[in-house]
C-alpha positions as CSV (number, residue, x, y, z in Angstrom):
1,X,0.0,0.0,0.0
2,X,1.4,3.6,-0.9
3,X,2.2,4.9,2.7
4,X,2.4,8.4,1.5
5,X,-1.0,8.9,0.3
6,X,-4.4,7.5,2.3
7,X,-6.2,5.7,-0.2
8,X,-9.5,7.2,1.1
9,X,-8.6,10.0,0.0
10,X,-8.8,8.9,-3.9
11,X,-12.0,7.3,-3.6
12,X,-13.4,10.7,-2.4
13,X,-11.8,12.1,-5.2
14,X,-13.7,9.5,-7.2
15,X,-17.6,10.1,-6.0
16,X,-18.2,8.5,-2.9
17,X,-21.5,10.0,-1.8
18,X,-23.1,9.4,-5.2
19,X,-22.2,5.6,-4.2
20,X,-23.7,5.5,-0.7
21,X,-25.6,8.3,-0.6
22,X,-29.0,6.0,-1.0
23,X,-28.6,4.9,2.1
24,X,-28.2,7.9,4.3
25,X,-30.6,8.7,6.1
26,X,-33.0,11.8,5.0
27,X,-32.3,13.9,8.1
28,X,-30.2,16.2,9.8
29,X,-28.0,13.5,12.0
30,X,-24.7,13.8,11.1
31,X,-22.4,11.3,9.2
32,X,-19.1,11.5,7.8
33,X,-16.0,10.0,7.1
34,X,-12.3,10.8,8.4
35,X,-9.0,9.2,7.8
36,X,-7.0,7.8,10.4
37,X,-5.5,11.5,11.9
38,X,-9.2,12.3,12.3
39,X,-9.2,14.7,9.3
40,X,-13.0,14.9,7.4
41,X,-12.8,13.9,4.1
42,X,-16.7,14.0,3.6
43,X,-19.5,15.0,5.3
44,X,-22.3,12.7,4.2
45,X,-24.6,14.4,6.6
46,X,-22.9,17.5,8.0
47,X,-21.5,17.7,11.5
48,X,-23.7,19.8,14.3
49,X,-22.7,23.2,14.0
50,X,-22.6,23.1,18.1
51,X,-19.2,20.8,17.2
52,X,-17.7,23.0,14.9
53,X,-18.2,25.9,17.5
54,X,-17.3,24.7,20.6
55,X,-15.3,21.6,20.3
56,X,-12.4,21.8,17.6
57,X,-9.4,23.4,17.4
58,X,-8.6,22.9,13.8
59,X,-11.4,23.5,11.1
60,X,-11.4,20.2,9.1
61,X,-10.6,18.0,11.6
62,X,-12.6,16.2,14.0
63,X,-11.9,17.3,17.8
64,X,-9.2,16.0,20.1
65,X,-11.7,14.0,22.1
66,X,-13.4,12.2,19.2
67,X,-10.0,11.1,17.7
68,X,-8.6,10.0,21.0
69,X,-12.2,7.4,21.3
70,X,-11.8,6.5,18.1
71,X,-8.1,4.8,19.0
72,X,-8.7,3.5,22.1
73,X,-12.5,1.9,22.4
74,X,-13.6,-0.8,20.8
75,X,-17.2,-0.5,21.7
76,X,-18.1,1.4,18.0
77,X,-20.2,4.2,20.4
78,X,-19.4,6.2,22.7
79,X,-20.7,9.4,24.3
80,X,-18.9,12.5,24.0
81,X,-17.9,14.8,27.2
82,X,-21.1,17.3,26.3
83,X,-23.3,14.2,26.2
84,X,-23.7,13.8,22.2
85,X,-24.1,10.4,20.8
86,X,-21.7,9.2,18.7
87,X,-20.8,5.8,16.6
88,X,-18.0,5.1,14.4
89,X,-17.2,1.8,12.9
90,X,-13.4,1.6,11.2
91,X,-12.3,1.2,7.6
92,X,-9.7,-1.7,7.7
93,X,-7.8,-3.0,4.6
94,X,-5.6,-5.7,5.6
95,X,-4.3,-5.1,8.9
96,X,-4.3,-1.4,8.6
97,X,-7.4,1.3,9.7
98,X,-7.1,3.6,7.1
99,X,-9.9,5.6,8.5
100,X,-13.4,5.8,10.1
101,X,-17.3,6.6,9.2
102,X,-18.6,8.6,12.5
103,X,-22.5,9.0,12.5
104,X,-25.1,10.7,14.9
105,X,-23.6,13.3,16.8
106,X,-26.7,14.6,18.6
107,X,-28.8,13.2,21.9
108,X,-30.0,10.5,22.7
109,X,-33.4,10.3,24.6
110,X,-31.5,9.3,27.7
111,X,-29.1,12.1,27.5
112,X,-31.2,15.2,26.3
113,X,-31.2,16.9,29.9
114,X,-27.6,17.3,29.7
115,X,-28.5,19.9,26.8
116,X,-30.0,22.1,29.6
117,X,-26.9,21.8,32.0
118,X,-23.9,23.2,29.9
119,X,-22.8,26.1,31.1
120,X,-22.9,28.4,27.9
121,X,-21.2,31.7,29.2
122,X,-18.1,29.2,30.5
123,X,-18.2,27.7,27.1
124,X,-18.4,31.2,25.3
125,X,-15.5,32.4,28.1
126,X,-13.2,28.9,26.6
127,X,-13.7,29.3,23.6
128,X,-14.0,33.2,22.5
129,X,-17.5,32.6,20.7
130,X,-20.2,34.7,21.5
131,X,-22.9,33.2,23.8
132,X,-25.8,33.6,21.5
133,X,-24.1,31.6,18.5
134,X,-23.2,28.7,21.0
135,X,-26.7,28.9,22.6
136,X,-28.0,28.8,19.2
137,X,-25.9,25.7,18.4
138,X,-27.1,24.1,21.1
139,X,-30.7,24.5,20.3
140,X,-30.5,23.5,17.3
141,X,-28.5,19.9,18.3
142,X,-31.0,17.1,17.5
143,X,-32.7,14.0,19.7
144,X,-32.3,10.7,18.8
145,X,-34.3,7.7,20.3
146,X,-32.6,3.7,20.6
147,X,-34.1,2.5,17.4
148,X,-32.6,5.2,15.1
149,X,-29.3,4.8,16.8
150,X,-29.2,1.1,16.2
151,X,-30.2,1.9,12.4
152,X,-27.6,4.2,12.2
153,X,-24.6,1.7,13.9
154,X,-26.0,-0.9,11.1
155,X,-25.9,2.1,8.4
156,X,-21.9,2.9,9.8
157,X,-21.1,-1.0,9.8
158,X,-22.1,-1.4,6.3
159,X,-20.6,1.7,4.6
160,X,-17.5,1.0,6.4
161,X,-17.0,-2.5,5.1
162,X,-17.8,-1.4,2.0
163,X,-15.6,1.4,1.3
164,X,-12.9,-1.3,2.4
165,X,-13.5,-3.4,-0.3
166,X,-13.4,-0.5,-2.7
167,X,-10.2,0.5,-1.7
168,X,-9.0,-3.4,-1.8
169,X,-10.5,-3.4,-5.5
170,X,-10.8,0.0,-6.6
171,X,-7.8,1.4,-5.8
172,X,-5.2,-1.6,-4.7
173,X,-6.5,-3.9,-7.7
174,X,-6.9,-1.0,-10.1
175,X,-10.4,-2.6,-10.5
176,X,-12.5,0.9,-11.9
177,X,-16.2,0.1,-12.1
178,X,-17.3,-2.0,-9.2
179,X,-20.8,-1.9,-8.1
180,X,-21.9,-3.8,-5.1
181,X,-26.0,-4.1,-4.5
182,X,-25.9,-6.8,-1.7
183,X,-28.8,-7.6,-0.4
184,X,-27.6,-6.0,3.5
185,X,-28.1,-2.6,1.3
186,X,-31.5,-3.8,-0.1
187,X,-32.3,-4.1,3.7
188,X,-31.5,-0.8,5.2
189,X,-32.5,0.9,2.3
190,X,-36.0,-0.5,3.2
191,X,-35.5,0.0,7.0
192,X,-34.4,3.9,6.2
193,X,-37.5,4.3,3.8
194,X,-40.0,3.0,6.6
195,X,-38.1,5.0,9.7
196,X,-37.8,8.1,7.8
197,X,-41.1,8.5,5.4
198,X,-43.9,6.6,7.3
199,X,-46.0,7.2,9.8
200,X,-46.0,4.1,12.3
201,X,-49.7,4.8,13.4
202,X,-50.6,4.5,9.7
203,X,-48.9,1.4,8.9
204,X,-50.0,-0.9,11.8
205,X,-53.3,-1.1,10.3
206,X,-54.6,1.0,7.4
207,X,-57.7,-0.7,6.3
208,X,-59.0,0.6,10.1
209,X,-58.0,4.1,9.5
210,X,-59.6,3.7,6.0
211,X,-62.8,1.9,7.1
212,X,-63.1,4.3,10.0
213,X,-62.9,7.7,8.1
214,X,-65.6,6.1,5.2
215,X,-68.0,5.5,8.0
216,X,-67.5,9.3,9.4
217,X,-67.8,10.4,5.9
218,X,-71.0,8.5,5.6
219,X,-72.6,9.6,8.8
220,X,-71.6,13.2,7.1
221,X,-74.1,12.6,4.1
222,X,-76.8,11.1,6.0
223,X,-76.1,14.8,8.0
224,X,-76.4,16.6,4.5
225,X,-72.8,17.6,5.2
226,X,-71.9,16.9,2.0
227,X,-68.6,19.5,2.1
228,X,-67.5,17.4,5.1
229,X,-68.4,14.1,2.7
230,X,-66.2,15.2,0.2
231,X,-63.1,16.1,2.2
232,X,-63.0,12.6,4.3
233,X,-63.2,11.2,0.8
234,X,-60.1,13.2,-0.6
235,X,-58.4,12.5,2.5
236,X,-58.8,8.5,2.6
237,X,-58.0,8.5,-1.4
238,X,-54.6,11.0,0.0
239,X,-53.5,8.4,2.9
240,X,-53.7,5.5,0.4
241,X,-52.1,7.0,-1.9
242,X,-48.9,8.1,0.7
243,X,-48.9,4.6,1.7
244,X,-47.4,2.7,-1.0
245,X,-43.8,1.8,-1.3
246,X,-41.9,5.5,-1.3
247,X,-39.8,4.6,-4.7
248,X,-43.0,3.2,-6.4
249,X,-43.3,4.4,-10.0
250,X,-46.9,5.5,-10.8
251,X,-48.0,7.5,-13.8
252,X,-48.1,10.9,-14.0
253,X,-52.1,10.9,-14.3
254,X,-52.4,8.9,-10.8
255,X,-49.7,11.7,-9.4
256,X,-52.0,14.7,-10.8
257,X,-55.2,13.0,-9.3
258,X,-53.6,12.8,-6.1
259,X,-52.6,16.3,-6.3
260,X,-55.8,17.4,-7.6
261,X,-57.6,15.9,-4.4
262,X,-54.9,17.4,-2.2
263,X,-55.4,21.1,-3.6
264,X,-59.5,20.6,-3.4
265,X,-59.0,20.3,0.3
266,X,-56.4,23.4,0.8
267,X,-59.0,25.3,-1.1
268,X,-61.5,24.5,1.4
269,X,-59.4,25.7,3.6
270,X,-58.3,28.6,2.1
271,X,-61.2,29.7,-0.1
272,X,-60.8,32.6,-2.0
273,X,-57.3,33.0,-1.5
274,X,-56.9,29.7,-3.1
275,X,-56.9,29.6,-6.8
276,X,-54.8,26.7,-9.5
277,X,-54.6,25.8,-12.5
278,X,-53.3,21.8,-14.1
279,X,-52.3,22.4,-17.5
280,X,-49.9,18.8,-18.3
281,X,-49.9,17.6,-21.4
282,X,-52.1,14.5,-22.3
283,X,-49.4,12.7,-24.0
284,X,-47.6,12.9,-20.6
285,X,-50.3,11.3,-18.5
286,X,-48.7,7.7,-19.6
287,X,-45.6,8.6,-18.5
288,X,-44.3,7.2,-14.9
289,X,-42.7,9.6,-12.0
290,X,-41.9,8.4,-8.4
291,X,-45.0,9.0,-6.1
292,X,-45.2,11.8,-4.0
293,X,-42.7,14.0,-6.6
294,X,-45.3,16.7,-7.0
295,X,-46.7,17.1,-3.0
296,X,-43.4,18.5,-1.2
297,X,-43.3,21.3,-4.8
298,X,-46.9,22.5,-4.1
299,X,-47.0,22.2,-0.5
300,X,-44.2,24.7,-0.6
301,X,-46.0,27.3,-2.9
302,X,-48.9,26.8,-0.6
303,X,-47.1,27.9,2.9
304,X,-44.5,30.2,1.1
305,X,-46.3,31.6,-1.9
306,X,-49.9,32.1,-1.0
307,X,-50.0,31.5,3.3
308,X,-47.8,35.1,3.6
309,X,-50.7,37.1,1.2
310,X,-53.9,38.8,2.5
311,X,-55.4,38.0,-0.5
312,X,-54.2,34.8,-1.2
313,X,-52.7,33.8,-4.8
314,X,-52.5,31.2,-7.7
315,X,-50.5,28.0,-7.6
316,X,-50.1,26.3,-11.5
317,X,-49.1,23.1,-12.7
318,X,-48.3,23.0,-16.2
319,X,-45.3,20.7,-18.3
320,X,-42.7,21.7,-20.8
321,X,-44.2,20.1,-24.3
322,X,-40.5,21.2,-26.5
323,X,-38.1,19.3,-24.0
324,X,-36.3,15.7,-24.7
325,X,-36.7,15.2,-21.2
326,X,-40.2,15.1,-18.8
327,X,-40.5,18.6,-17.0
328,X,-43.1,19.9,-15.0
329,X,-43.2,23.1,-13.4
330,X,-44.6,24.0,-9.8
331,X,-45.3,28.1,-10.2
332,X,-47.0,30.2,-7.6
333,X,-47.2,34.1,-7.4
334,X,-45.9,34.7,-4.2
335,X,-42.5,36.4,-2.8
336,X,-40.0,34.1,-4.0
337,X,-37.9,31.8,-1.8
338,X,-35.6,33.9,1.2
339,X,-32.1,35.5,-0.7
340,X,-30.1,33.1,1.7
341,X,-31.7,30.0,-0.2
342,X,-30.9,31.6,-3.5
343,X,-27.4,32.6,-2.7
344,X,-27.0,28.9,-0.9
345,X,-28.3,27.3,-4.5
346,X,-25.9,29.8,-6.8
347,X,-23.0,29.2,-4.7
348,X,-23.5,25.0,-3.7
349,X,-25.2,24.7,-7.5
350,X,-27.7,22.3,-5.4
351,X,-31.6,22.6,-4.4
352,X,-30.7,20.6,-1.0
353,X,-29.3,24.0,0.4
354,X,-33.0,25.2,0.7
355,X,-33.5,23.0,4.0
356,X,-36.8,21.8,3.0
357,X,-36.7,18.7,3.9
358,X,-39.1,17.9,1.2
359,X,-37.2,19.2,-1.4
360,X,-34.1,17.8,0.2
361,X,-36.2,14.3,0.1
362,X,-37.6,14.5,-3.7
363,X,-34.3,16.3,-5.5
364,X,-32.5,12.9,-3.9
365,X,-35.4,10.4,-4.7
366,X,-35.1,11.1,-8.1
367,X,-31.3,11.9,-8.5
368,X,-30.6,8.1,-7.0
369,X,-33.6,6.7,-9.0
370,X,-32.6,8.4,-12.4
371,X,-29.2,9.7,-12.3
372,X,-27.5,12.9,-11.1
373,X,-28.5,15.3,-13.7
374,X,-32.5,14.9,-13.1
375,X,-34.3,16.6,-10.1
376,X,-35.3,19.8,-9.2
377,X,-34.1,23.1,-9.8
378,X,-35.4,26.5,-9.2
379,X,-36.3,28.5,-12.7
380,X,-37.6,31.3,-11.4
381,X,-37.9,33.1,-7.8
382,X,-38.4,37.1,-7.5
383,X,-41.1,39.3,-5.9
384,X,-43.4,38.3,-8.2
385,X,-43.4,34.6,-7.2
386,X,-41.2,31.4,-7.8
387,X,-41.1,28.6,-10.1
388,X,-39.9,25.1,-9.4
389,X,-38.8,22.7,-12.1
390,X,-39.0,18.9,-11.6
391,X,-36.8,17.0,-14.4
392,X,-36.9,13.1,-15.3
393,X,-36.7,11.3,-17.9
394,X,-39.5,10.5,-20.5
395,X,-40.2,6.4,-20.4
């Protein structure tokens, strides 16, 4: 092995998180990887900004007390002297760690209180940052429970040992196109999908939740509510929908009906204010698009387009007819996304800097499902509203 570079370090060169990045978690738990002097070579999920703040002394590294866990336990989990969770599971070629993946960094359920024990002006007094950036650092430090923890050691284990074997054959072997879809990936995939995009009441028995809201929506005619009727309809039809399997293909008609059913009840709600248009070519409705694409786009324009305006707005649906590829646009007439999310897009050239976990969730649904250059991206966003384009290909 070449001492003087860390192989690691080419594989990152090389793509990494477009390899695992289907299995990481959608959230805001952190998860990275560092070579064996504890320096970051990428941040998968990004560390806690509390970390950054208030425990390193070098920018790019991880801090002195991570480093010295990672060489002397052998338990893969440890928690840190401020109370954070933390597991890291080694990257070992031969007989040599070349490095580590280090995931969670945040509370556990158990450990929460100690959040409201630090002593923030001592901390701000150490370490020469002000006390409202640490405070707000700490606030913003997540909560994780047991079951997510143990997700993430088995999400740690399995990038770990697989990044070894690319080095072994990637790198060592000069082997250049290895792809490994074993069936321990298949599994947590599944396990991530149900933790992250399901609702566990929902799933333990559906055809109750469905049967119970068609009786209320029958006691609702026989009540000549037939408003009320209509909505527990829309709503049943909406949870069924949500339901099925996250990277399901459907066609685009079955993704405008749901849509169609969601907006009928926002305009109940909002009335007046409320107006939209679906304008999608009919040679389209064939075509198939992951389920719940459109949702997270029109929610958006919903709460930041039209919630903000006295008089409400318009939200419009509509395709682009002359493109090789399948785009739809989400446009609403509202103030436009916040200037920090614009300048974050311009200057990252990603739609996952908006922090919506929605978008974050869809722009990576359908970059892992149909390659890198299809997803969203932002066409439009002034004072006179914003326009979000969802690209994939035509099939």
């Amino acid at each position: 092995m070449n001492k003087t570079e860390n192989p690691l370090k080419k594989l990152v060169d090389q793509r990494l998180y477009g390899r695992y990045g289907s299995v990481i978690p959608i959230s805001n738990i952190s998860l990275i990887l560092v070579d064996n002097t504890g320096k970051i070579l990428m941040e998968f999920n990004p560390e806690p900004e509390f970390c950054k703040l208030v425990c390193k002394k070098e920018e790019g590294n991880v801090c002195d007390y991570c480093l010295g866990r990672l060489k002397n336990d052998l338990e893969h989990r440890y928690i840190c002297e401020y109370g954070l969770e933390n597991i890291y599971m080694p990257i070992v070629v031969g007989k040599e760690t070349l490095g580590y993946v280090i995931g969670v960094q945040a509370f556990s359920t158990e450990t929460e209180y100690k959040k409201y024990l630090l002593d923030v002006p001592s901390l701000s007094k150490e370490t020469g940052v002000s006390k409202e950036k640490i405070a707000k650092a700490l606030s913003m430090l997540g909560t994780v429970d047991e079951k997510e923890i143990r997700i993430y050691e088995q999400i740690c284990g399995h990038v770990s040992s697989n990044i070894a074997l690319d080095v072994e054959e990637r790198i060592l072997n000069n082997h250049t196109d290895v792809e490994r879809l074993s069936i321990e990936k298949e599994i947590l995939e599944k396990k991530i999908l149900d933790l992250e995009t399901k609702n566990d009441s929902l799933v333990i028995n559906p055809h109750f939740l469905f049967n119970t809201l068609n009786s209320i929506a029958r006691t609702a005619y026989f009540e000549n509510s037939h408003t009320t009727e209509e909505l527990i309809y829309c709503l049943s039809d909406i949870l069924r929908y949500t339901l099925k399997s996250e990277n399901q293909l459907h066609t685009i008609e079955a993704e405008l009906d749901y849509i169609n059913k969601y907006l009928y009840i926002q305009k109940v709600r909002f009335k007046d204010r409320l107006n939209f248009e679906i304008n999608i070519s009919e040679e389209l409705l064939p075509q198939h698009i992951l389920n719940m694409t459109l949702q997270p786009i029109v929610e958006n324009a919903l709460i930041h387009g039209i919630t903000p305006k006295r008089d409400g707005g318009m939200v419009k649906i509509y395709s682009d007819n002359e493109c090789e590829d399948t785009i739809i646009y989400v446009e609403d007439d509202g103030n436009g996304f916040p200037q920090r999310v614009l300048t974050a897009i311009r200057e990252n050239g990603t739609i996952n800097q908006t922090n919506s976990l929605g978008f974050k969730s869809t722009d990576r649904r359908l970059k892992q499902y149909f390659g890198g250059e299809y997803g969203l991206f932002i066409k439009k966003s002034d004072y006179s509203g914003s326009i979000v384009g969802i690209k994939f290909p035509r099939n």
